[in-house]
C-alpha positions in Angstrom: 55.8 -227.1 40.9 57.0 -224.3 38.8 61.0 -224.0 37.7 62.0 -220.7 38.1 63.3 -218.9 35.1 65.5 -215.8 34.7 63.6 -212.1 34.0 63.9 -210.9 30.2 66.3 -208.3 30.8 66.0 -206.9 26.8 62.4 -205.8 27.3 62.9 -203.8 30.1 60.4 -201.1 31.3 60.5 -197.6 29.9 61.9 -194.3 31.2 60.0 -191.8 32.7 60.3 -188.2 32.0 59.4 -185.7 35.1 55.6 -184.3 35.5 56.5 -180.5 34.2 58.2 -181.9 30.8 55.1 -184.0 29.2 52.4 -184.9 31.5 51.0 -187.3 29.4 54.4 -189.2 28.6 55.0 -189.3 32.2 51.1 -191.0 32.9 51.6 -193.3 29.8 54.6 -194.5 31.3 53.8 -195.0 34.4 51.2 -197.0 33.1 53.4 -199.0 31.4 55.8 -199.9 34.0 52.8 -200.5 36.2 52.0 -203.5 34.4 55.5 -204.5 34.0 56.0 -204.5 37.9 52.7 -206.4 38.3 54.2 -209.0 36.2 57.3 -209.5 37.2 55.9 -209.8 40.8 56.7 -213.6 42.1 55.5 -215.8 43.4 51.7 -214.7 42.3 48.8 -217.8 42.4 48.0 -218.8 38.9 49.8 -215.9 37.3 52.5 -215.3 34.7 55.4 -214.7 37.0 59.5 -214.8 36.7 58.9 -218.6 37.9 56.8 -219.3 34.2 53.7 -218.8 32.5 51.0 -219.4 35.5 48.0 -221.2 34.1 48.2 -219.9 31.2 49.3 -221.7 27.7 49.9 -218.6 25.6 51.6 -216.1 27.6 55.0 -215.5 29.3 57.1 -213.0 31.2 58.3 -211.8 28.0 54.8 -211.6 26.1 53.6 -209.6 29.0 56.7 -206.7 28.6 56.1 -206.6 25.0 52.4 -206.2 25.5 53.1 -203.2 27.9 55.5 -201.5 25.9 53.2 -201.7 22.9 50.1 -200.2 24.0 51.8 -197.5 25.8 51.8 -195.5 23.5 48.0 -195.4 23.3 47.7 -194.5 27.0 50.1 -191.7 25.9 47.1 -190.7 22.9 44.1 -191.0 25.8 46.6 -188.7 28.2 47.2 -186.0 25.3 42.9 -186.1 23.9 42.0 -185.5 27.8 44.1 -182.9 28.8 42.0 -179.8 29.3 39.4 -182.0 28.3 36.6 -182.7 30.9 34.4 -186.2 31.2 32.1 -186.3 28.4 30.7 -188.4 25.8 33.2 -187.5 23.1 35.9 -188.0 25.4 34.6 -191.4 26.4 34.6 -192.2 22.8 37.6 -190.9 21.9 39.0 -192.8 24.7 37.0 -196.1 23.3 38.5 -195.5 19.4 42.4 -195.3 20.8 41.2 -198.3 23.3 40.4 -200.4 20.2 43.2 -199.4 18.3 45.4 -200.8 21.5 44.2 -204.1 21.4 45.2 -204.4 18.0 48.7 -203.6 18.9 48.8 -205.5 21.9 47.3 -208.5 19.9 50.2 -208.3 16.7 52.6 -207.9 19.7 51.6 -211.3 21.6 50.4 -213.4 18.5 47.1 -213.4 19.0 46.5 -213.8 23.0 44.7 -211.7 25.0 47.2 -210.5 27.7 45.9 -206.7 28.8 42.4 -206.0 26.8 41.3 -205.6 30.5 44.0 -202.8 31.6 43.5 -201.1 28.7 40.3 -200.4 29.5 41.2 -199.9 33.4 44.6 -198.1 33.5 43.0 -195.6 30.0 40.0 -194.8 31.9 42.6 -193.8 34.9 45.2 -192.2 33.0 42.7 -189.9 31.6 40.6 -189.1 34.5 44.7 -188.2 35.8 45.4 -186.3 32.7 42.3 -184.2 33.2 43.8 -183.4 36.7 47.3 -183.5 35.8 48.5 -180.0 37.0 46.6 -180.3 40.7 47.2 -181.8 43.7 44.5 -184.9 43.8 44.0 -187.9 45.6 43.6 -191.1 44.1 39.8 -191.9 45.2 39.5 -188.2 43.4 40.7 -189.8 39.8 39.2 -192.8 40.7 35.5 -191.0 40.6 36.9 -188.9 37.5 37.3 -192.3 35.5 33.9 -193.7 37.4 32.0 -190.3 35.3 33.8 -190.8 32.0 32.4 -194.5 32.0 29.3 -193.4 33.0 28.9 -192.5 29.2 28.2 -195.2 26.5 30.3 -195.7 23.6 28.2 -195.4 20.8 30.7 -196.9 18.0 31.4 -200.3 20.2 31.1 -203.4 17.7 28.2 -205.1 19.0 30.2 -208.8 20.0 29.2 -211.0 22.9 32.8 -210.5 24.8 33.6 -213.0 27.5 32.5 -210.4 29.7 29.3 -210.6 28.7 28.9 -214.0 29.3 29.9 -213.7 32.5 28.0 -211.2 33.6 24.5 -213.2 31.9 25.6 -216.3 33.7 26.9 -215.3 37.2 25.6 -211.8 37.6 29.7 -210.6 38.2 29.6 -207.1 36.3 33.9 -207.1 35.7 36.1 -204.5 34.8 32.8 -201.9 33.3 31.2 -202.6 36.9 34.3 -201.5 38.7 34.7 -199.0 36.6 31.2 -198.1 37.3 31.4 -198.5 40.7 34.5 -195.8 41.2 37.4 -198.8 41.1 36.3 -200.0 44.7 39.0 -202.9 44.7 41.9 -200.4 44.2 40.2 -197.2 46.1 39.2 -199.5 49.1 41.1 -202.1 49.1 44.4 -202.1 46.9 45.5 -198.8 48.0 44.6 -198.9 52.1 46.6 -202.3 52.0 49.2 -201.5 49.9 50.0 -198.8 52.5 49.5 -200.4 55.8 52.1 -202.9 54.3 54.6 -200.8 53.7 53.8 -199.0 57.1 54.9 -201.8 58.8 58.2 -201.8 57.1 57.3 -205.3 54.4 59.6 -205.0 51.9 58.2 -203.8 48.7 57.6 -207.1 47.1 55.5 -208.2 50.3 53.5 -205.4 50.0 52.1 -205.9 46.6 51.7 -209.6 47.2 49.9 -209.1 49.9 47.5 -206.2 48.0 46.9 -208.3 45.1 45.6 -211.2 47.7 43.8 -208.8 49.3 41.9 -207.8 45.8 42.0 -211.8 45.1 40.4 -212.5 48.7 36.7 -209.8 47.4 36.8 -209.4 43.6 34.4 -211.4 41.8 37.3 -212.3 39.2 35.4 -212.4 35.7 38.7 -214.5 34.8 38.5 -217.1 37.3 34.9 -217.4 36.6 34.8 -217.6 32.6 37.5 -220.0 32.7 36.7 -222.4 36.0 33.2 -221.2 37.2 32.0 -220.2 40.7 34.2 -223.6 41.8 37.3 -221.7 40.5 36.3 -218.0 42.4 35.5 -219.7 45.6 38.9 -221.7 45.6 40.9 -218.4 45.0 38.9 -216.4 47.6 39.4 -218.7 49.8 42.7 -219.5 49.5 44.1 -215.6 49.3 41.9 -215.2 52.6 44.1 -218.1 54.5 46.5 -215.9 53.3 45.7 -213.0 55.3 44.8 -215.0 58.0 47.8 -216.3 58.6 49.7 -213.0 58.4 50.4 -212.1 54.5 53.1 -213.8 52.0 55.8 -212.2 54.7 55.4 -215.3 56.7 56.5 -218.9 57.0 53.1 -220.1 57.2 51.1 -217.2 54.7 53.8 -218.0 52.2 53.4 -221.7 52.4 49.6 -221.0 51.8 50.3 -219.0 49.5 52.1 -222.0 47.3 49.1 -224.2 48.0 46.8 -221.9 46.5 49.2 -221.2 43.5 49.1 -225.2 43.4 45.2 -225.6 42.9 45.0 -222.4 40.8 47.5 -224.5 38.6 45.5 -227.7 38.8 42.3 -225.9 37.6 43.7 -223.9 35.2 43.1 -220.6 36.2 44.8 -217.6 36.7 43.1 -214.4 38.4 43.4 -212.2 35.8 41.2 -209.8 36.7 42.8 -209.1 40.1 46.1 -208.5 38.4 45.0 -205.9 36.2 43.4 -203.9 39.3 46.9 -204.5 41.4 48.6 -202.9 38.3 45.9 -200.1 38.9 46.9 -199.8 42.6 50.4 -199.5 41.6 49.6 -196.9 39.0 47.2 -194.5 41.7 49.7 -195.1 43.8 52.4 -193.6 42.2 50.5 -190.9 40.3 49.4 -189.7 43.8 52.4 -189.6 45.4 53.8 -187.8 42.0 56.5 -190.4 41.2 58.3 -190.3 38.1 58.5 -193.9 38.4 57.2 -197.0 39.4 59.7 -199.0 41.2 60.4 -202.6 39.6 60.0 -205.9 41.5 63.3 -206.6 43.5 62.2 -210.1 44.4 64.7 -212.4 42.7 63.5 -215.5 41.2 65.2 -218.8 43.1 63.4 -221.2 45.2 60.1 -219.5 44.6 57.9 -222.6 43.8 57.2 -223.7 48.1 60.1 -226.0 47.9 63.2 -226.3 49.5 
């Protein structure tokens, strides 16, 4: 069981300007408050929520804020170098050199624990690809390939360390955030975006809706996360358990939420959180917006009582 805790409400997520007065502000920001929504979304299986700090033992609500706000500012850099810019290998590793440099932010801003080194690297390659497009009309599975060609090219300069993605990748053959880069962002393109939608379509109420996207991602990624930290035991559970999910009609309903606890339960047990999945619902979020030229992404309404499956 989790005991439910209050939002931070001094680390609150950033204005937005509008799209005609900085173009890269506004992308940066949206950014930003993309992954501030994704984390304050409750209840989430195994996740840092507003109910605690998920599986993990070095990260909470707070961290997560502070991490957003720090590294937006480097999303705002990749926005500025790729305006008028076009995919390209100095561009990729331009985009690599700021991406480094936001780690080390986000690192002195949490203490030392990894809590977005994967959405940097997701949401930069995205807010460039949408910087380079900033001033047309473009659909989000049209940024999506954009980012898809500036991965294409190899950073030169990257320090030559065995990340936990590697490791992954070596032992499980799951290829992670570079393969979904790689690949055109299939999870958020295919997936996070045609759910996201249908949910809201069918009047959920907003929190639903992104609940119900990231267990859709959960139900097909191959969560580099889940599997570094638990192994193919770990991936299975959480497939499994956001599929019974669906099954049974999405977090809107007595039973889906109830399964919904139970999964958050074993995720808990193993001590494992889906990591991976979150940074790609923060992605959704983020194309979503951008394509519907937002000025801002809309925080989680969702209050936090009586969010653990009890009574």
């Amino acid at each position: 069981m989790r005991t439910a805790h209050s939002s931070n409400t001094i680390v609150r997520a950033p204005w937005c300007p509008s799209l005609d007065q900085a173009p890269a502000v506004l992308l940066a920001c949206l950014a930003s408050q993309s992954l501030i929504a994704e984390a304050e979304l409750t209840p989430k299986p195994g996740l840092v929520d507003r109910r605690g700090p998920g599986a993990h033992t070095d990260l909470s609500l707070s961290i997560m804020k502070l991490s957003a706000l720090a590294i937006e500012p480097y999303f705002r850099e990749m926005a500025f170098v790729s305006e008028g810019s076009h995919p390209s290998q100095a561009l990729r590793e331009r985009l690599a050199l700021i991406g480094r440099d936001a780690e080390r932010a986000m690192f002195k801003a949490t203490n030392g624990s990894n809590s977005h080194k994967g959405a940097i690297w997701i949401l930069g390659l995205l807010v460039s690809a949408a910087a380079l497009q900033v001033h047309d009309e473009v659909a989000a599975f049209q940024i999506a390939a954009t980012a898809k060609e500036i991965a294409s090219f190899a950073d030169r300069a990257t320090p030559r360390l065995v990340s936990h993605g590697d490791i992954v990748t070596k032992r499980y053959g799951a290829t992670g955030a570079r393969g979904e880069a790689l690949g055109g962002f299939p999870h958020v393109v295919d997936i996070g975006l045609p759910t996201l939608r249908a949910k809201r379509a069918k009047d959920a109420t907003e929190s639903v809706a992104r609940l119900d996207t990231l267990l859709s991602i959960m139900a097909r990624l191959d969560d580099t996360c889940l599997l570094y930290r638990g192994g193919e035991g770990s991936l299975l559970t959480a497939k499994a358990g956001a599929a019974a999910v669906e099954r049974a009609g999405g977090s809107g309903t007595e039973i889906g939420r109830q399964k919904l606890f139970d999964l958050d339960r074993r995720l808990l047990a193993l001590g494992v959180s889906p990591g991976g999945s979150g940074d790609l619902l923060a992605a959704t979020l983020f194309l979503d917006a951008v394509e519907r030229r937002q000025e801002e992404v809309q925080a989680d309404q969702n209050g936090s009582e009586n969010q653990d499956g009890t009574d």
